[in-house]
C-alpha positions in Angstrom: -107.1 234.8 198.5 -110.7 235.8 198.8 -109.6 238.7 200.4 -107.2 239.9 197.9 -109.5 239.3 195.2 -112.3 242.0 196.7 -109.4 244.4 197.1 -108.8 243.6 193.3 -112.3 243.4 191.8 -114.0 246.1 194.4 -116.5 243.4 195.3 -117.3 242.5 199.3 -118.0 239.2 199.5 -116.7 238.3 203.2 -118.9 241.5 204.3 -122.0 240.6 203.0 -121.7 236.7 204.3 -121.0 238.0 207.8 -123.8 240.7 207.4 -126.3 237.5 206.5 -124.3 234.8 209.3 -125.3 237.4 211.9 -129.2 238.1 210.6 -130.0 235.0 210.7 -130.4 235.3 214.3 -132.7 238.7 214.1 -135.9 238.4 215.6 -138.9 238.9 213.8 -139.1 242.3 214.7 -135.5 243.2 213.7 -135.9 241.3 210.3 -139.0 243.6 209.5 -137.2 246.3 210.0 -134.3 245.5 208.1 -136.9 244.5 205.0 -138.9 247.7 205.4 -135.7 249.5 205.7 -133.3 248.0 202.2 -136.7 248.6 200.6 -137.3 252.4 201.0 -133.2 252.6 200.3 -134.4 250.7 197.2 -137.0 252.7 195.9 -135.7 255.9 196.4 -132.8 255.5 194.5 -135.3 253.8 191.4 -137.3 257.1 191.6 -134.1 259.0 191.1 -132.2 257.3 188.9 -134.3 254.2 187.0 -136.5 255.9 184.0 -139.4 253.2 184.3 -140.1 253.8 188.3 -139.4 257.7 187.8 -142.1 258.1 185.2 -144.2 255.1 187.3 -144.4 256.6 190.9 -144.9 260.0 189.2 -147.8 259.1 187.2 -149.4 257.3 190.1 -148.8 260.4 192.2 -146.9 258.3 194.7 -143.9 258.9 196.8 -141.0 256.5 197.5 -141.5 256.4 201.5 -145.1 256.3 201.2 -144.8 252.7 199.1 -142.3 251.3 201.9 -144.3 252.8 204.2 -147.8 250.8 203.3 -148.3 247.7 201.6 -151.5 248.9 200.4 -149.7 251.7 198.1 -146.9 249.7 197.2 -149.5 247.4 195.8 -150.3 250.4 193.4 -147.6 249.1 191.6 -148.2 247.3 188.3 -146.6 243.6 188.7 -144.3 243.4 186.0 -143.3 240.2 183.8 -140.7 238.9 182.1 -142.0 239.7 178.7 -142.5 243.6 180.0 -139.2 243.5 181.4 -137.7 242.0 177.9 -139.5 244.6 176.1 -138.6 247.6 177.8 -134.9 246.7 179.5 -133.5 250.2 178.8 -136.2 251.7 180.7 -134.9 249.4 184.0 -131.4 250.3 183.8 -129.7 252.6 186.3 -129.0 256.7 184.8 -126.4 256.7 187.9 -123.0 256.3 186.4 -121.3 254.4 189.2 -123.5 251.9 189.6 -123.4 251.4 185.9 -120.1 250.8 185.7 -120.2 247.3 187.8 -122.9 245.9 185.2 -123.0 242.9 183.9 -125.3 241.2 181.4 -126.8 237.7 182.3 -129.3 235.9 180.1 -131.0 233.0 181.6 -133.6 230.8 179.9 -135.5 229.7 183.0 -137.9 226.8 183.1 -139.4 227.6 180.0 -136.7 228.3 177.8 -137.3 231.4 176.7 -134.0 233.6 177.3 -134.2 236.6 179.3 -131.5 239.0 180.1 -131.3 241.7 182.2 -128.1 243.2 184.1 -126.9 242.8 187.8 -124.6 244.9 189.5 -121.8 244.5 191.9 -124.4 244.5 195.2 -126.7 242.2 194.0 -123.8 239.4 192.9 -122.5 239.9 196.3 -125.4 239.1 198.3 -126.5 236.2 196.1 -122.5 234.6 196.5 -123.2 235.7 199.9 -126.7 233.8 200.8 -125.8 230.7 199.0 -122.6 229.9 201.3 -125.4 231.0 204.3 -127.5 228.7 203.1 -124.6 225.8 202.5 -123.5 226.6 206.2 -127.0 225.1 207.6 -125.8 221.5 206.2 -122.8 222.0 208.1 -121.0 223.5 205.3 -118.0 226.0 206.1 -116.3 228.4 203.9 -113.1 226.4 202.1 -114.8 223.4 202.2 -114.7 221.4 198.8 -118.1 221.7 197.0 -119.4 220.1 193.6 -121.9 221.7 191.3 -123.8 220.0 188.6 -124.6 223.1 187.1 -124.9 224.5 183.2 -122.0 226.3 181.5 -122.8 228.6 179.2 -121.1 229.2 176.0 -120.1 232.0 174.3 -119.2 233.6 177.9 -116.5 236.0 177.2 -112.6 235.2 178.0 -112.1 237.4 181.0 -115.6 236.1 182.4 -114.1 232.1 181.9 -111.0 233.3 183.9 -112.7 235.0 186.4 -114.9 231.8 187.1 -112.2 229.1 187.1 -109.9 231.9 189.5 -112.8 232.1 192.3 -113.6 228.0 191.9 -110.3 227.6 192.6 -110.5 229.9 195.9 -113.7 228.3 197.0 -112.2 225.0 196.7 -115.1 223.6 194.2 -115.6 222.0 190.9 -118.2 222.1 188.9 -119.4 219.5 186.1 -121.9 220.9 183.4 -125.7 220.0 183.7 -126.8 220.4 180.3 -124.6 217.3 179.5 -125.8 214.2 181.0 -124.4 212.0 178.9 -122.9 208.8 180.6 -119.4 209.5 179.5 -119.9 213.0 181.4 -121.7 211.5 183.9 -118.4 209.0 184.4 -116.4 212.5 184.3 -118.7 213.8 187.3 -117.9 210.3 189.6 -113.7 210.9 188.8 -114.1 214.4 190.0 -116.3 213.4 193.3 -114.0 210.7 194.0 -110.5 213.0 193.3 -112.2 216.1 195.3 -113.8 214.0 197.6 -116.4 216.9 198.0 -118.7 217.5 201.5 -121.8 218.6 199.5 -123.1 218.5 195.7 -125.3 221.6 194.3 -127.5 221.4 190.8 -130.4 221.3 189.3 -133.3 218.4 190.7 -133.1 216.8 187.5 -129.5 216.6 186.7 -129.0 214.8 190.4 -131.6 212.6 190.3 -130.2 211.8 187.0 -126.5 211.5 188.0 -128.1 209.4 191.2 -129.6 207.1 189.1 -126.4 206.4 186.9 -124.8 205.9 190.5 -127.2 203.1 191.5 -127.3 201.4 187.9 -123.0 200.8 188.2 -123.1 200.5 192.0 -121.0 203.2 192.8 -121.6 202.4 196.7 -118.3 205.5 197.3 -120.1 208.4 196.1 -121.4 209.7 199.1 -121.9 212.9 200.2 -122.5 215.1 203.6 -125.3 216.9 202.1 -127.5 217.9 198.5 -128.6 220.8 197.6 -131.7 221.0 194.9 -132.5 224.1 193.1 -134.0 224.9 190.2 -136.6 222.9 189.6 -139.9 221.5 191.7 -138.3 218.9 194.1 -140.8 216.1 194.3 -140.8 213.6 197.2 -139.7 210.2 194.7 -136.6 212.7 193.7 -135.8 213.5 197.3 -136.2 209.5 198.3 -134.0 208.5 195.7 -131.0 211.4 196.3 -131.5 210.5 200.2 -131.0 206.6 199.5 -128.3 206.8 196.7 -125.9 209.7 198.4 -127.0 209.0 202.2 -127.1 212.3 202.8 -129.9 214.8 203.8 -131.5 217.2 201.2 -132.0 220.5 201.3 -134.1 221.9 198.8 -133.5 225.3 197.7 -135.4 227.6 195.8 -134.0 230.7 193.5 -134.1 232.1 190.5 -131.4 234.2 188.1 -133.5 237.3 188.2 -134.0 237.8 192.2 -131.4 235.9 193.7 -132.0 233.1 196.6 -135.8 233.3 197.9 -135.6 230.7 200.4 -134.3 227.3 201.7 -134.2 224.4 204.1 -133.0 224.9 206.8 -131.7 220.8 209.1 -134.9 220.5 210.1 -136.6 220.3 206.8 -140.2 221.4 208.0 -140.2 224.5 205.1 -138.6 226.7 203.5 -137.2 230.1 205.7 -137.6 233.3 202.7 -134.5 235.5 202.5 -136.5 238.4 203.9 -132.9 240.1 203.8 -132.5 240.3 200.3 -136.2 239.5 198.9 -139.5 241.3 199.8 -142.3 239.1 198.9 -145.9 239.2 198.7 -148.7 236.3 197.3 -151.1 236.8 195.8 -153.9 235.7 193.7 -155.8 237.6 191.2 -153.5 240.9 192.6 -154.9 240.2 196.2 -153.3 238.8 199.1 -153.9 235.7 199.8 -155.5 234.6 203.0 -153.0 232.6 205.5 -152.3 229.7 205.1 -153.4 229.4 201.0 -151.3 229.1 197.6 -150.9 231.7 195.5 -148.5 233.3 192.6 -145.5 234.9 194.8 -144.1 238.4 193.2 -140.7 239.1 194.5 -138.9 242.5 194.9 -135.4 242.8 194.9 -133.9 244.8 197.5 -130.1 244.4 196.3 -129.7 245.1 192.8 -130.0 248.5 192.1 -128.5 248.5 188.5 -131.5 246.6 187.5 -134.6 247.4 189.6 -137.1 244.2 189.3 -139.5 245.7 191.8 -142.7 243.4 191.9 -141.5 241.1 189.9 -143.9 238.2 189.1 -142.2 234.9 188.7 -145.5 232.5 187.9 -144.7 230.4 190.6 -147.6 228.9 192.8 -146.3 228.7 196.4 -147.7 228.1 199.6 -147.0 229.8 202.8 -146.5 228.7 206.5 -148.9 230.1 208.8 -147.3 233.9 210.6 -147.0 232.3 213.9 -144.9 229.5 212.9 -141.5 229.2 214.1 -139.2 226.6 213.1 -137.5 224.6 215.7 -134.1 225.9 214.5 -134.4 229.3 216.3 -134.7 231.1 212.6 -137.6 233.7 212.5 -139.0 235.6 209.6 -141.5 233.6 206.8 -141.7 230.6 205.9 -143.1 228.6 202.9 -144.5 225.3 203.2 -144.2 224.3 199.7 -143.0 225.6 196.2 -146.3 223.8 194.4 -145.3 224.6 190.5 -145.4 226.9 187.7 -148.5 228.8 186.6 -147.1 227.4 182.9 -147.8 224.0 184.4 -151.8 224.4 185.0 -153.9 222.5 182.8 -157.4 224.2 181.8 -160.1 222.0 181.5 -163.2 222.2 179.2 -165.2 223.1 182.3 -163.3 226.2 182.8 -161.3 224.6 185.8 -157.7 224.1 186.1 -155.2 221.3 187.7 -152.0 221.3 188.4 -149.7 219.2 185.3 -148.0 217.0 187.8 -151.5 215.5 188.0 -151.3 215.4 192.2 -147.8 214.1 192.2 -145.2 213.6 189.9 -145.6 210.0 187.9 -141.4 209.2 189.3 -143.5 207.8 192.4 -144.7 204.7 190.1 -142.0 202.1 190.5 -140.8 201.3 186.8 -141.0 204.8 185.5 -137.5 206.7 185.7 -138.7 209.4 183.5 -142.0 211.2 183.1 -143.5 214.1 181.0 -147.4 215.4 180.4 -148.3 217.8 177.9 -151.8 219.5 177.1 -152.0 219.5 173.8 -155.8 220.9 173.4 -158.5 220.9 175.9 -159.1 216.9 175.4 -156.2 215.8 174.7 -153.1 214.6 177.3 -150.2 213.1 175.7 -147.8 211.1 178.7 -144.6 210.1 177.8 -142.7 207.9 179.8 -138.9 206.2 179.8 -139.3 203.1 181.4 -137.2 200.9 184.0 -136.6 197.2 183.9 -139.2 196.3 186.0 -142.0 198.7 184.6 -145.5 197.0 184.9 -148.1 197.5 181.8 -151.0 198.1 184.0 -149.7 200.9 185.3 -150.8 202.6 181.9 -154.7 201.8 182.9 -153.7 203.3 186.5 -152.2 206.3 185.1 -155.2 207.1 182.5 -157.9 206.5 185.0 -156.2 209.3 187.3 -156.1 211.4 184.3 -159.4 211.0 183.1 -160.7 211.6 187.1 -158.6 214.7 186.9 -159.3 216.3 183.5 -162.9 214.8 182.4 -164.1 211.4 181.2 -163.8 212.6 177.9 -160.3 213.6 177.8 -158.3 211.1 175.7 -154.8 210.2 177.1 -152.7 209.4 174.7 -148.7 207.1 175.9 -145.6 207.9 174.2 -142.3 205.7 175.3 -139.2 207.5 174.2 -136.0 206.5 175.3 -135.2 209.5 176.9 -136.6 212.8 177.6 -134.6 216.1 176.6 -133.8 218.9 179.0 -134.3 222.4 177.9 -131.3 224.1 177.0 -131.0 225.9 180.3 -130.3 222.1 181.5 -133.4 222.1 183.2 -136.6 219.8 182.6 -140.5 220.7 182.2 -142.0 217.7 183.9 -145.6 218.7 182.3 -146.7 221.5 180.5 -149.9 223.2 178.5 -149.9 224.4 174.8 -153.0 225.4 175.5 -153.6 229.7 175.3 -154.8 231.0 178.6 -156.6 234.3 179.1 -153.5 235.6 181.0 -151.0 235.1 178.6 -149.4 232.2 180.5 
């Protein structure tokens, strides 16, 4: 069926999953050469046929193979942002009539709910289809077998778009249950379909499983079991990947992506990192525009090397992330980077009066105090935290003192912390949650 429906549609789905089955196994030499090579393809068809890059390399006096050629002039670049990007889209759309015509719109609203659309074309949807069932296949995964995904459904999506979407679930042999509803009488929807499909794996967002794991525990659904979870989405904290682990018995492999670029990387069975699709993403961190040493955190800006209706070349995605050091090699016989760690959102920095910053999570998410199922931090000014928490059963009061003093050790003795105890928290409307966040302005617009 697959088959028929690329000679239908023009796409090449099976091609591009066997292209990435096989790479996998480069070595690190090969992979290089690969990257180096999809990225001077890349930006010499942006130069002739993107208006932003042409007017770009040619004001900069630069040449496409020169910028492959040496990561210190394709630093020369200017990092662009979503709100750039938003401003300007025409500018970022492909001239080359072809390519245009396999186009299609997709707006995303992202972890901070601020929609963003920009255009993919047939290439890049390929690969991105084609890396996820790669990265499904290292859970033991194969193609046809069933799958669940907790996963948002937009509205509004036109007919033809609908039909297209329940025709190639149907081929995959999947289901999928919508995240932004996790109401218990969808959640009750999500255990019939689990139990009638009886799928090997789950997909969604961290939230939305660790929501629909704890509905699981609270009715003692002791069935729903699965082979394996996949997180995405969202920062995977260690309490969320306990609890998924103990409620599914099932390993967890976190997986990090966005919309805009595509997969960036994933775990592989031995869950020591994640291994970067150096295939489809070039990436470089980097902290205040410099590379950063081995071994530190830093912002990582990610270049597309797939979707040529849509250029996003040095894309910045204000994620902090931490990379494993270049000789590592993971035990599974995989080579090309690695990341240690996907640490959080710049968004999720709180300043402090003394000019410094911490990370919103606060040095771990507050789901690792027993009693707390759901937590939230917001900045509201420079001394002043506001915590809200939805409490279990067996919450303890004295955590409150715990949590304040960590806050206060964190942020400055002055800070005042402030507890709010909602009975629930709400996800943004891409189905996603902000487990903390400033309202505080920073210098650099984040």
């Amino acid at each position: 069926m697959l088959k028929i429906y690329q000679r239908v549609s023009g796409r090449v789905l099976l091609r591009r999953f066997q292209e990435l089955m096989a790479s996998q196994w480069f070595d690190q030499a090969a992979l290089e050469q690969l990257q180096r090579e999809k990225l001077r393809r890349l930006l010499r068809y942006a130069y002739r046929y993107v208006p932003y890059y042409r007017r770009t390399f040619d004001e900069l006096g630069v040449q496409p193979d020169a910028l492959a050629d040496s990561p210190a002039e394709f630093r020369k670049l200017t990092i662009l942002t979503k709100n750039y990007v938003r401003a300007h889209r025409a500018d970022f759309i492909t001239t080359e009539p072809r390519t245009r015509r396999t186009l299609h719109e997709h707006v995303t609203s992202g972890s901070t709910g601020e929609p963003f659309a920009f255009l993919e074309d047939y290439n890049y949807r390929d690969y991105v289809t084609a890396g996820i069932w790669r990265h499904l296949t290292w859970s033991g995964w194969q193609l046809g077998d069933p799958q669940g995904f907790l996963w948002g459904e937009p509205e509004g999506e036109p007919f033809f778009h609908r039909m297209r979407a329940v025709a190639m679930d149907w081929m995959l042999n999947r289901f999928r249950v919508d995240a932004y509803d996790l109401s218990a009488q969808n959640l009750a929807r999500l255990v019939r379909r689990v139990r009638r499909f009886r799928p090997r794996l789950l997909f969604g967002y961290t939230t939305a499983l660790t929501t629909f794991a704890r509905y699981v525990l609270r009715n003692d659904l002791t069935d729903i079991r699965f082979a394996a979870v996949y997180t995405t989405g969202e920062t995977l904290y260690p309490p969320q990947r306990a609890l998924l682990e103990r409620v599914f018995h099932c390993e967890v492999f976190n997986r990090y992506a966005t919309v805009e670029v595509g997969g960036i990387a994933c775990e592989c069975s031995e869950h020591n990192g994640l291994h970067v699709n150096v295939e489809s993403c070039y990436t470089e961190l980097l902290k205040d525009g410099h590379p950063v040493p081995e071994g530190g955190e830093g912002e990582l800006v990610v270049t597309n090397l797939d979707n040529y209706g849509f250029p996003l070349i040095r894309y910045r995605l204000a994620d902090v992330v931490r990379m494993k050091p270049a000789a590592h090699r993971c035990s599974c016989g995989r080579a090309g980077p690695m990341l240690a760690s996907v640490e959080g959102r710049v968004v999720d920095l709180f300043p402090t009066v003394t000019g410094g910053l911490v990370w919103g999570d606060l040095e771990g998410s507050l789901l690792g105090y027993r009693g707390i199922e759901q937590s939230q931090v917001v900045q509201k000014s420079l001394d002043l935290v506001i915590v809200r928490l939805v409490r279990g059963p067996d919450f303890d009061p004295q955590l409150l003192n715990q949590i304040e003093g960590r806050i206060k050790r964190m942020m400055g003795a002055a800070t005042e912390v402030r507890f709010e105890f909602p009975d629930a928290l709400p996800m943004l409307p891409s189905g996603k949650f902000r487990y903390a966040y400033s309202e505080v302005p920073r210098e650099d617009g984040s």
